[in-house]
C-alpha positions in Angstrom: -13.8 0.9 -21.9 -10.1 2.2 -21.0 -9.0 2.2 -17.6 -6.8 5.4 -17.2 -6.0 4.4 -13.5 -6.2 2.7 -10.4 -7.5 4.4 -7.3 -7.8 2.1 -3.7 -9.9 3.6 -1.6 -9.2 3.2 2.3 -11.2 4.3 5.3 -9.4 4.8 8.3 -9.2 6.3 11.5 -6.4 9.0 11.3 -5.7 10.2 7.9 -2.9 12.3 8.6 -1.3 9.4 10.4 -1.7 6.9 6.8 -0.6 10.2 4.9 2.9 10.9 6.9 3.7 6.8 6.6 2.8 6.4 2.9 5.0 10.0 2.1 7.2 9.7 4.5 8.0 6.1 4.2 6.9 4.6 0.3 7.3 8.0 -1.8 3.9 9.1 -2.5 2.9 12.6 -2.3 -0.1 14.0 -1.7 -2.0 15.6 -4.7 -5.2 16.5 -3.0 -6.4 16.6 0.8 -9.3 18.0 2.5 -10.7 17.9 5.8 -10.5 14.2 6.9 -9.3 13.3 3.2 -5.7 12.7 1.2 -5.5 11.4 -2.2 -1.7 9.9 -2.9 0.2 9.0 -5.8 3.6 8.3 -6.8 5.5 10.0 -9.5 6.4 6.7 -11.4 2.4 5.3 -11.4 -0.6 5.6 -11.9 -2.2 4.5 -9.4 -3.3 6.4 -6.2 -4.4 5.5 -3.0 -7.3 7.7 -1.2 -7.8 8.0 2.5 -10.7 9.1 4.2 -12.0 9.3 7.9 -15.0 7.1 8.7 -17.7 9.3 8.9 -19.1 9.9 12.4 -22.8 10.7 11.8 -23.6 7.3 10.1 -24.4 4.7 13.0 -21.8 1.4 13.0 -24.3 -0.8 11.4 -23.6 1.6 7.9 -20.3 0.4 7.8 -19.7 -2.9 9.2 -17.9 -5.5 7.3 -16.2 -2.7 5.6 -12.9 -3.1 7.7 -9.1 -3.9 6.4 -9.4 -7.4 7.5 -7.8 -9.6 4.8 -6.8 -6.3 2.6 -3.2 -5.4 1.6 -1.9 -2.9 -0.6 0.5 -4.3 -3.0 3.0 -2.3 -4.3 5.1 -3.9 -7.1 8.8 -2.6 -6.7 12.3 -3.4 -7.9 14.9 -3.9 -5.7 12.8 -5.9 -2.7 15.3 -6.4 -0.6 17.1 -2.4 -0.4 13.4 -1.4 0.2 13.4 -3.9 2.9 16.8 -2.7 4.4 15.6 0.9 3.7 12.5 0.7 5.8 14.4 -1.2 8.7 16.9 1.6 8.9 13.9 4.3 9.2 12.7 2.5 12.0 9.2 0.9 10.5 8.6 -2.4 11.6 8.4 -4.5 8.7 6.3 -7.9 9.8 8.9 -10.5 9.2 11.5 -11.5 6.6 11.3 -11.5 3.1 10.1 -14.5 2.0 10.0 -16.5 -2.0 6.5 -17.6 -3.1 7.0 -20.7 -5.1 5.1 -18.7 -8.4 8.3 -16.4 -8.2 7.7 -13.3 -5.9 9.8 -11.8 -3.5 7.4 -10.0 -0.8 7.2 -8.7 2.7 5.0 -6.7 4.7 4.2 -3.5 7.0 1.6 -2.4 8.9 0.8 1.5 8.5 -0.7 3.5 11.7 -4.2 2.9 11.2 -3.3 -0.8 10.6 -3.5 -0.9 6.5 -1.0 -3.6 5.5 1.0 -2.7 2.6 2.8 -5.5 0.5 5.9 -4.7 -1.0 6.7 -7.4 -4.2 9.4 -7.8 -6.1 9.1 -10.4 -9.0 11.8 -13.1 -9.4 11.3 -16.0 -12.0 11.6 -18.9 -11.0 14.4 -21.0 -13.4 13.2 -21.4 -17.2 9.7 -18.9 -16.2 9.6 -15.7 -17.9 8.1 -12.7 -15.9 4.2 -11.5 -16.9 3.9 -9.2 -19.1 3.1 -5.2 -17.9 1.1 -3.3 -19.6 
């Protein structure tokens, strides 16, 4: 097996909402949309992200459990803290500070429209630890 890419698939109430703060905000473009559907991607990834509307004709018990609770999109970046800086400028509200994980990430988080937390993370070794290795 070779895994060509990585796709997350979200569900969420407003796609166009998701669509405009992932483009407008964390530089992904769309490369395909459709009636209650956007697939992004970045130019410097693979992976995408894919956003669809909940779909109204199944009842709630089809899709319960199948919520954002405990998700995050993690996006891997350089430069943590001018994305941080960045984002404050545009007016997103960023939830809290950067902060150091003892394992030697930088990270903080945002909250999109529909509520999908993304996770920007910047890797920093910690002294002596060499980074892991990308494929």
């Amino acid at each position: 097996m070779n895994v060509v890419t990585t796709k997350v698939s979200l569900t969420v109430e407003d796609v166009s909402a998701s669509s405009r703060f992932f483009t407008t905000h964390l530089g992904f473009r769309e490369v395909e949309s459709a009636e209650g559907y956007a697939c992004l991607r970045r130019d410097d990834t693979a992976a995408e992200i894919a956003l669809s509307e909940r779909d109204p004709e199944l009842p709630p018990q089809a899709w319960r459990g199948q919520g954002l609770a405990d998700l995050a999109v993690t996006l891997i970046v350089t430069d943590v803290a001018a994305a941080y800086e960045r984002l404050r400028r545009e007016g997103v509200a960023v939830d809290g500070r950067i902060r150091r994980e003892p394992w030697g990430e930088r990270l903080f988080r945002l909250t999109d429209p529909n509520g999908v937390v993304v996770e920007l993370t910047e890797w920093t070794p910690p002294a002596g630890a060499t980074p892991p290795p990308r494929p």
